[in-house]
Structure formats: C-alpha cells, structure tokens
N, C-alpha and C positions, 0 to 999 in steps of 0.2 A: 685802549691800545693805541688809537691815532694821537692822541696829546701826546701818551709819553713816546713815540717815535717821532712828532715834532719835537719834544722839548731833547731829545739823544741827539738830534742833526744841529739843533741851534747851540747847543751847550759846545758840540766838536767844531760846528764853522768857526764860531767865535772866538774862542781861546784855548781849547785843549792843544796841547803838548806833552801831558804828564799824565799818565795813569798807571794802575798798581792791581794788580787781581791778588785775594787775598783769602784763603778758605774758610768758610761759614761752619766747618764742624770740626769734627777734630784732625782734621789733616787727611790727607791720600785723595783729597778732589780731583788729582790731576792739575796742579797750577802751574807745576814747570813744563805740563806739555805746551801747555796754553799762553803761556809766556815765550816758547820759544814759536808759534806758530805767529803772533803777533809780530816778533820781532825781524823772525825771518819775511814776514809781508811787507813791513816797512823798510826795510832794507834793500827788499827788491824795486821799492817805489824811488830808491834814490835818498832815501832820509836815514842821519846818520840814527843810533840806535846807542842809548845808554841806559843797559838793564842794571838793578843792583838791589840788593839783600840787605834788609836793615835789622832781622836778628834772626835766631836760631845760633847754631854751633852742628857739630857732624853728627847729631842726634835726629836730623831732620835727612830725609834724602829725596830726591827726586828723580823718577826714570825715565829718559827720555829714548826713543828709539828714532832717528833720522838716518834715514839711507839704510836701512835693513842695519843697522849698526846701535847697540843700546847701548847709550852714556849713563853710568850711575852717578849723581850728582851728589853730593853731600854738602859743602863748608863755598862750592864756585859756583855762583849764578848761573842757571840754566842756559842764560843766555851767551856762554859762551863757546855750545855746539853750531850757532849763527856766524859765521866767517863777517867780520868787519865791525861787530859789534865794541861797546867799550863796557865790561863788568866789573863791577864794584863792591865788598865785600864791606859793609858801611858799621859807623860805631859799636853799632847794637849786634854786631856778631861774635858771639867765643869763637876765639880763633886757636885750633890745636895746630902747633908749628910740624909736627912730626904729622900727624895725620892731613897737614894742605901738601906738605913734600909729596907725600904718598900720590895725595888724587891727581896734583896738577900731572905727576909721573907717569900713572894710568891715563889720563887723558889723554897725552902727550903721545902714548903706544897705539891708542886709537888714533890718531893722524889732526889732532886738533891742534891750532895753534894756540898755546899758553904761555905770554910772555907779558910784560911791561908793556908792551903794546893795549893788551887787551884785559887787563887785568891787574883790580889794585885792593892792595888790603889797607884800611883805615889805618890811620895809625895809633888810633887810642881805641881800636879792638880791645878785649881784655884776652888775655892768654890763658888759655887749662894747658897746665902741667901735667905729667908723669904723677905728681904725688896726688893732684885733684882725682886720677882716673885710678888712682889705687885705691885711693879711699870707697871712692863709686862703686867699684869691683867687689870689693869688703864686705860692703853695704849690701850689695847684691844677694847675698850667701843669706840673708838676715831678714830681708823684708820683699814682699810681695807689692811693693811700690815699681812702677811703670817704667821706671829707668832704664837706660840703654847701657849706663856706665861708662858713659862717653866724660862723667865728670863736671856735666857743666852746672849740676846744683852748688858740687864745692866752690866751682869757680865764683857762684855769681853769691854767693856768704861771701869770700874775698871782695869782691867787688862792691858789696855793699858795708864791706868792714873796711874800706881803705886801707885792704892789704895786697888789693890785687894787683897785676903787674900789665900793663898796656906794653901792645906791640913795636912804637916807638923804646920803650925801656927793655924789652926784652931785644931788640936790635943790636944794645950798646948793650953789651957781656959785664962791665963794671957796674951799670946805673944797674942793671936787674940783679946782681948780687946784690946790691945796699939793698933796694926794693925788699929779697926774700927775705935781709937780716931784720925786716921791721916784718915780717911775719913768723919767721922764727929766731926768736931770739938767741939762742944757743949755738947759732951757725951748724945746725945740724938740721936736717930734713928727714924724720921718718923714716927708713926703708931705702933711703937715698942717697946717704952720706951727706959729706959736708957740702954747702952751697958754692961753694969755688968750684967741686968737682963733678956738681949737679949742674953749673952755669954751664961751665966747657964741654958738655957733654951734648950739650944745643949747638957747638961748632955751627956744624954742616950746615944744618937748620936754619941759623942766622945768616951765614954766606947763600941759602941758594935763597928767601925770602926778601932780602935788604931789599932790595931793588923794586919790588913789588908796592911797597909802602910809599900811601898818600895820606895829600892831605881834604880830607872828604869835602869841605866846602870848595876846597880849590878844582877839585874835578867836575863837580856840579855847574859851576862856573865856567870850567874850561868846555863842556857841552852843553851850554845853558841855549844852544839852538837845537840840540837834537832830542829823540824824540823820548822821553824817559818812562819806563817801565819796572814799575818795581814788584820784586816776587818774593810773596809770602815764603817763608819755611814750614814754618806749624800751621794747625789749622786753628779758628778762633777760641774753641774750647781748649785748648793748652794753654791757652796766655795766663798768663800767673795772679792777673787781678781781675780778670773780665770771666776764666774758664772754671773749669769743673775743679775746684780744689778742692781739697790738696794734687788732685789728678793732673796737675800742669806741668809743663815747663817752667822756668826761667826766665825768659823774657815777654813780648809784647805784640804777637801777631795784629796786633786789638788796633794799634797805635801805629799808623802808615805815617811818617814825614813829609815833611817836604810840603804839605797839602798838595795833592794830586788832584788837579781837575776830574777826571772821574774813577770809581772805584767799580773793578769788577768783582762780583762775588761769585769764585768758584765752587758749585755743590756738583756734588754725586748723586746720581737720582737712586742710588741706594746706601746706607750709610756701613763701616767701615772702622773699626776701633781696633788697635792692638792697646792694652794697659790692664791691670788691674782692678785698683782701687779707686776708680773713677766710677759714677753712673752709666747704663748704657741704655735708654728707657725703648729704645726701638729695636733690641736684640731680636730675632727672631724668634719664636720659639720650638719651633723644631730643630733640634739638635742636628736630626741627619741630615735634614736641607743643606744648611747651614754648613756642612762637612762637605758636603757635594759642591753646594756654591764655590764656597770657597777654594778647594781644588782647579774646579771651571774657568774660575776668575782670574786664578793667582793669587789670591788675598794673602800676602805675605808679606811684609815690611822692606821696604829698602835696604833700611840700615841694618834692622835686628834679626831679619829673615824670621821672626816671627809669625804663628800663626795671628789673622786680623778674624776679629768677631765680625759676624754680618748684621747689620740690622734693617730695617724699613727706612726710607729717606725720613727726618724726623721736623716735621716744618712748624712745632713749637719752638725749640731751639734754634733753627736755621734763621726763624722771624727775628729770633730776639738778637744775634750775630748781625745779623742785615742793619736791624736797628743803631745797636753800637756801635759799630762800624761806618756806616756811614754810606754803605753800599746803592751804587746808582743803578747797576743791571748786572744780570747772570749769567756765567757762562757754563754748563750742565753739563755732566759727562758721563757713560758709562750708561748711557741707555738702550743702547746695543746689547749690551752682556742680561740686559733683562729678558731675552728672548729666548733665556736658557728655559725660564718660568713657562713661555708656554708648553717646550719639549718635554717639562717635568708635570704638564696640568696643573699648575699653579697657579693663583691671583698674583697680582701686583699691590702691594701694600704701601700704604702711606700715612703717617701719623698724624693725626690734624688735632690731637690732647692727650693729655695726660690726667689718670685718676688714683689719686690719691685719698685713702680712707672715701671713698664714697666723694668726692669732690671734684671734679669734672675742671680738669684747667685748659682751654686754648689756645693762651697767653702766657707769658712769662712769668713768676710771679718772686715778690721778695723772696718768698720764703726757702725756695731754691738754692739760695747762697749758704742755706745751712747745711752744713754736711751731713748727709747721709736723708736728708731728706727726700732727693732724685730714686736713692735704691729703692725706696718704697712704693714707686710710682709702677703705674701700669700704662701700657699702652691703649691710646683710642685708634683702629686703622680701619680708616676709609680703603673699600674693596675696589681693586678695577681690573678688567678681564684685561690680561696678557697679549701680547704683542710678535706675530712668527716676524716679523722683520721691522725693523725701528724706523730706516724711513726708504720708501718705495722707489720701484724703477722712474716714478715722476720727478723726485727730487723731494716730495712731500714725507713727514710723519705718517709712518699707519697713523688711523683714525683712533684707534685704542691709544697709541700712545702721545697722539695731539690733544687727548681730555684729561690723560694725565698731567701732561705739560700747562694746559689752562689749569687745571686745578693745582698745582706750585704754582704759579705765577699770581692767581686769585687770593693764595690762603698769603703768600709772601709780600702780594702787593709790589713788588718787581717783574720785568720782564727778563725776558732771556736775549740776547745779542748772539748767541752762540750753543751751539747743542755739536759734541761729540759723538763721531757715529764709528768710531775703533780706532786701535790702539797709537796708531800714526799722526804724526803731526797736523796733516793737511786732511784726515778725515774730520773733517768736520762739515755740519749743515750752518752756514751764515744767515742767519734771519733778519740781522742789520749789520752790514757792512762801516764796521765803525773806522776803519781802516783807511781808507780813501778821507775821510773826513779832518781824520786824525790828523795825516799827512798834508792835508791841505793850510789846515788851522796858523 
C-alpha cells in the first residue's frame, strides 16, 4: 500500500496533466459521475479543464445529478454540467445529427451553457442516419441481440466499407449527397426517397451543428496547458475486440488516446448488465433478490430504460480489463446501495473464479474468446458479512466493508483513489487526493 501511494504522488508531481477514467466491466460504473466530480475540483483549483469522449454514439448515456438537477447525457461529455470546462466530442464518436440537436436543446432547457464555446464535434466523427436507425429498428423485431437501435452497428459497416459519411461532409449538403450516391447507387435510399430530398431534410440540422465542428488535433493543441480528462462511454466488455463478443458495441472503450499519464478504472462494487446475448457469469441467483435490488437501485439503463441484470462484482473479469487496459488505480462506486443487503439478511458476494466443467479458473483464460464458452461457466463467490452503513460518522469504512475493499484491491492488484458513498457528485470518500497533485503537475 505505501509503494504504490508513493509511486501515485511521484507519477502526478512529475508530469501528470492527462488522465481518462474508463469502466472495467460492461458499463453503468458511474464514470460520468466521476468525471464531472474531478473536473469540477480542478476548475475550482484555477486550472482550465478539457473533458472529451473518444467513442461511443447515443447508445451509451450517462446520469449525472448536480444541484438537485439530473443531466441525461448521451452523445456530450459529462463534462459539460462543469460551467468553464471545454468538451470535445472526438473521432471515435458516432455522431446522430438529429439526436445531438435534440440533447444540446434539453440541456440548454436545464440552464446549461451549450455553445462553441464549450463544445466541439470532431469533424471526421462518422454520421448515423435515419436509414442506419431503421435498419437497427427492423433488426430489433428479429433478434435478441443487445442493441439499442440507435443504429450504430449499421453506421460503423459504413465506416469500415468506405461508405460512410463524416461530419465535415455531412456539413456541406452537396459533398454528402456524392458521399450517399457511392453508397447507394441508384440515388434512392430505402424507406427514404431520393438522396437530394433525404440531404435537404438535414437543413436544420446542418445550420444549427456547423459551428460546433473542430478540428480535433487543433483543440488538443489549443488546451495543451489545461488539464485533460477523458470519459469512457461503454464499459470495457463492450469494446468490439477486447469484450464479450458478439455482445459488443462498435467501437473501443479498450483503447484511451492520446496516452494519458494516468488511467482511472471505474468499477461497481456490484456488477450491472442490460443485453442479451452476452455472458453474465456473476448474475445472481436468486431471481427475487435480484427484482428487489434492482427496483432499490434503479437498475435501469440510461438510454434504453431497460431493466439491468444484477450480479456480484466479478474480479476475474475486472482483473483481466485492469490488465488490458492499462489501469493505474480505482475509482469504486455504489458501495452504499450494498447496505440494502444487510436490511434484506444478506451476504456480500464477490467473484474471485469461475468453474467451468469441473475446472476452477481465477485468471483470464484464452479460451474465453470463444463464444459461448463464458455461458457455461459457474460462479466461485467468496462470502463477506454485509455492511448497515458504508462509511461511518468518523469518516472511515465500516470494518465489514474495509475487508471487502482490501480484498478487491488484493484480488485486482490495484488500489482505490476513490470510493463513492451516493448518488451526488461530491459524495465521495477521497483515500488519495490526486487532485491537488494533478493540478500542481
């Protein structure tokens, strides 16, 4: 524990400026609380503040509650509930023109400033159309895959068939009709009509958007003093080469840019699924709990108001994320809501393997990447006696749930910088103030 909080203060005096919190499982850690509670502490320190999103699309959302007022984020950085911040909506994001009009418009009704000021879309974004989110929709009626039908599978086939249409070219109403006629040949769109009357029908869209559009190295550049945070969308098990496939998204939670001095990893100290056809090896197994929690919780999607499966925090998986990733330290959340467990007479579960046919794994293993081999698996869950209050009138963890916290941090091999104690920004317990450091750097 003393090495690595010497090697966290020498790592931040010395050169940190960049860091990116990025979720170890499949998303709902809480990263854009965690993001905006970082940003708003550096801001209040005097140091300017450059949040920004390097993928997802409006399939991912984030909810942020500041000032008794809850932001639903989708497609605009969290960080732009932070008054003075600069957010950036970077390459790696599908950008729906019709759905950013929509959120910056909500945002705008909640009292937030959303303008070129403070806010910029990449300009080689790639665009999901109308015809991408029909097809998704379609799709929907058909298969039991995880999708939101937000579209951004079809988008990113375009995108890898060099048919897709970046947000510079969807700007200029001429350059993106040539763009569509090299997707569809016959100047006709599906369900859509002709591409002349499908361009012009983005008007609005293109007038209130132009403005917003950068050029992503230039902004990096233009704040290459201030203090850079980048926030995950998905969690790691969505990423489309690293997660639970076929159960992914589209892009690359996996893969932070920029190389950021250090990497937060956001986990849940219990885990959280809405999908299908993914693994979920730390489900619960009682049904009713599970109904109960989940009501208790909230466990319901952002985006898709979907009901979320509950499971045991699952730290096979979280290890192997930490791994890939590249993860320096942890920021924990939602260990509060475990105090339902002890009102219900409940253990506290935690995964520490998986057993498959008789074979005991509690490590990651190749064989994993083959699909459907995870459904198979059973859980191993280490028992620890529940917790009436998370952390005390002293300022400290119950003791129940400080042996939990050593034992993630044991089984992870990382420590925690950070532990959430409810739903608010600034509840949190600080166990290393990286903050001060940060800003000093």
């Amino acid at each position: 524990m003393v090495y690595g909080v010497l090697r966290l203060l020498w790592r931040a005096d010395l050169m940190t400026k960049h860091a990116a919190i990025v979720g170890v499982r499949v998303g709902d850690e809480g990263k854009g609380v965690r993001v905006v509670h970082y940003a708003q502490r550096m801001m209040k320190q005097g140091r300017p503040v450059l949040t920004y999103r390097w993928h997802g699309a409006a399939n991912a959302g984030h909810t942020v509650v500041k000032d008794k007022v809850t932001y639903r984020l989708h497609q605009v950085p969290a960080g732009i509930v932070v008054g003075g911040t600069y957010n950036l909506q970077g390459a790696g994001v599908y950008i729906n023109p019709r759905k950013e009009v929509e959120e910056i418009g909500k945002l705008r009704e909640q009292g937030l400033e959303v303008s070129p000021r403070n806010l910029g879309i990449a300009s080689n974004c790639t665009v999901i159309f109308d015809f991408h989110t029909d097809e998704d929709r379609k799709n929907l009626l058909q298969t039991q895959h995880t999708s939101t039908g937000n579209g951004v599978k079809q988008t990113a086939v375009d995108l890898y068939n060099r048919t897709g249409v970046r947000f510079a070219e969807f700007l200029d109403a001429p350059e993106c009709a040539r763009a569509l006629h090299e997707r569809f040949n016959d100047g006709i769109i599906p369900g859509r009509g002709s591409i002349d009357e499908f361009v012009a029908g983005y008007e609005a869209e293109r007038n209130f958007l132009a403005p917003f559009m950068v050029l992503e190295s230039e902004m990096f550049e233009r704040y290459a003093d201030s203090f850079k945070l980048g926030e995950g969308a998905h969690g790691f098990d969505l990423d489309v080469i690293e997660g639970l496939y076929p159960g992914v998204t589209s892009s690359h939670p996996s893969q932070v840019p920029r190389r950021p001095d250090i990497i937060l990893g956001a986990i849940k100290l219990y885990d959280s699924s809405v999908g299908h056809n993914r693994p979920f090896v730390s489900r619960l197994a009682d049904s009713a709990i599970e109904a109960k929690l989940r009501d208790l919780w909230g466990e319901r999607g952002t985006t898709t108001g979907k009901d979320r499966y509950i499971g045991w925090a699952d730290m096979v998986a979280a290890r192997h994320a930490i791994d890939v990733i590249g993860v320096d330290y942890l920021v924990g959340n939602c260990g509060d809501r475990l105090t339902e467990l002890h009102k219900l007479g409940k253990s506290v579960g935690l995964v520490t393997a998986y057993e498959i046919n008789g074979v005991e794994h509690s490590e990651w293993d190749a064989s994993f990447h083959k699909r459907g081999e995870l459904m198979r698996a059973k859980p191993v869950v280490e028992w620890f006696e529940p917790w009436n209050i998370f952390v005390q009138d002293n300022g400290r963890l119950h003791p129940n749930a400080q042996r939990f916290i050593d034992r993630i941090q044991e089984l992870t091999r990382k420590e925690f910088v950070l532990l959430g104690t409810g739903s608010g920004i600034n509840d949190v317990l600080e166990i290393n103030d990286i903050v001060s450091k940060l800003s000093s750097a």
